[in-house]
N, C-alpha and C positions, 0 to 999 in steps of 0.2 A: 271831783267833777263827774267821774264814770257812777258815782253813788246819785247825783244829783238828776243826771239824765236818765238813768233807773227810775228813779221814781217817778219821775214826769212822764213816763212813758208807763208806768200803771198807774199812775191816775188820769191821762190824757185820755178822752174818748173816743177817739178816730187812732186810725196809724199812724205810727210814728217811724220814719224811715231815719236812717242813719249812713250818710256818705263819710267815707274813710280814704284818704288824701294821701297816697302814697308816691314818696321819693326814691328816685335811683341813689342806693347808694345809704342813704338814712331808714328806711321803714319797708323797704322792699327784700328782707332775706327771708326767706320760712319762716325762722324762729323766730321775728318780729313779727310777721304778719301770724303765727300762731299763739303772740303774748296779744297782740290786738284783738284777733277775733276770741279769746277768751275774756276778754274785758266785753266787745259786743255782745256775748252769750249773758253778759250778767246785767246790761241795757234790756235784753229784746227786743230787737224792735222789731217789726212788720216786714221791712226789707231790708239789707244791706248793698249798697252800691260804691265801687271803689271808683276810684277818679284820679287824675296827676296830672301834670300840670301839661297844658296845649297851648299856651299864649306866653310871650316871654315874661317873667317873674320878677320880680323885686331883687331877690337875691342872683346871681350867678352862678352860685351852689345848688339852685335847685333843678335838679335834673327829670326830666318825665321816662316812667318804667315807661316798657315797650306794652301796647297793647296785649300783645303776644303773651307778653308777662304775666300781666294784670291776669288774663281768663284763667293762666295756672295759677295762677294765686287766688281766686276767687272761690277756687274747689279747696280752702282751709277752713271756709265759713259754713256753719250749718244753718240754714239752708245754704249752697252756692252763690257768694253775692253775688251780683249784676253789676257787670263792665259800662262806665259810662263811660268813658273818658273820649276825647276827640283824638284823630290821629297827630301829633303835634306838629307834624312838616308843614300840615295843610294852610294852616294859619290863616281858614274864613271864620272871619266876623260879618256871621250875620245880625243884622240890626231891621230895628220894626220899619217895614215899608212908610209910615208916616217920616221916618227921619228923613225921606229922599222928596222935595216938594213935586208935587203932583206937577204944577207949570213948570218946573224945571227940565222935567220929562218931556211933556207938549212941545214946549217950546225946543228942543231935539228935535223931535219927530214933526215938528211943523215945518223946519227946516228943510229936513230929510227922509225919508220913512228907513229905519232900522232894527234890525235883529236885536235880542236879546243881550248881545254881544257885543254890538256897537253901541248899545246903552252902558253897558260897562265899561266897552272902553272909552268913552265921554267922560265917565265918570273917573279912569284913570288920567285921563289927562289935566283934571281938575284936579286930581291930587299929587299928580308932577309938578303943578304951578305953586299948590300949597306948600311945595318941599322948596321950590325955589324961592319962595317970599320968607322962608323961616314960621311958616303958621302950622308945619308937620316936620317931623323928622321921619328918615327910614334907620331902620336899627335890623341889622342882619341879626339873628338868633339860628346856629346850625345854619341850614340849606332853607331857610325862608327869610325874608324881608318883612319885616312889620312896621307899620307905620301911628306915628304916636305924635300926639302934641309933645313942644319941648317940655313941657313940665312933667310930664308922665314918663320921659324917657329920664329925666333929670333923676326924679324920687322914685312914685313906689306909688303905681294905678292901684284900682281896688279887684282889678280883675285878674291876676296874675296867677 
């Protein structure tokens, strides 16, 4: 695989970056992240960015490094990769302003006029009534709350 994204990476025209997915516990000691980024060194690519996990996961086993981590760990890569990762407690999903309908909005504030805030919290309470009908689940993960259709809490979303 590491041969194949080599090559496509000297033949590809533009840059080709390369995100590396690291687990508390599986892929986060030095010595793995120094057999990794010697596999990256024989890719090249343009950037390297490490990532972990910030959204609850499929498995239970998979654990997100501390950001903290990640930056020491980033200094194994030549050049330094680049930390993207979210802080995992925070647990926002942000989603495209079209998913929230524009009248849906209006019709709030035609009601009322409100802050920022009180649009959110409108919208939390619409997602209190979906937990109550069974159309969301809350799934604690650590010190956050996430909320998920049953089937996504059941199997294994694609965003984990």
């Amino acid at each position: 695989m590491v041969n194949g994204i080599a090559e496509f990476t000297r033949r590809f025209r533009k840059p080709v970056w390369l995100e590396v997915f690291l687990l508390e516990g599986l892929t986060e000691s030095p010595a793995d992240v120094e057999r990794i980024a010697a596999r990256v060194r024989e890719i090249a690519p343009a950037k390297v960015q490490l990532n972990t996990v910030s959204r609850p996961p499929c498995e239970e086993n998979a654990r997100p490094v501390p950001v903290e981590r990640l930056a020491a760990l980033a200094a194994l890569f030549e050049p330094p990769a680049e930390v993207i990762s979210e802080a995992p407690a925070g647990g926002n999903c942000d989603f495209p302003a079209a998913a929230v309908a524009d009248e849906d909005i209006l019709n709030l504030i035609r009601i009322r006029p409100c802050t920022a805030a009180g649009v959110a919290a409108g919208s939390t309470k619409r997602l209190a009534a979906m937990v109550a009908r069974g159309a969301a689940v809350a799934v604690r993960r650590d010190d956050s709350v996430f909320y998920e259709t049953p089937r996504s809490a059941a199997g294994c979303g694609f965003d984990g």
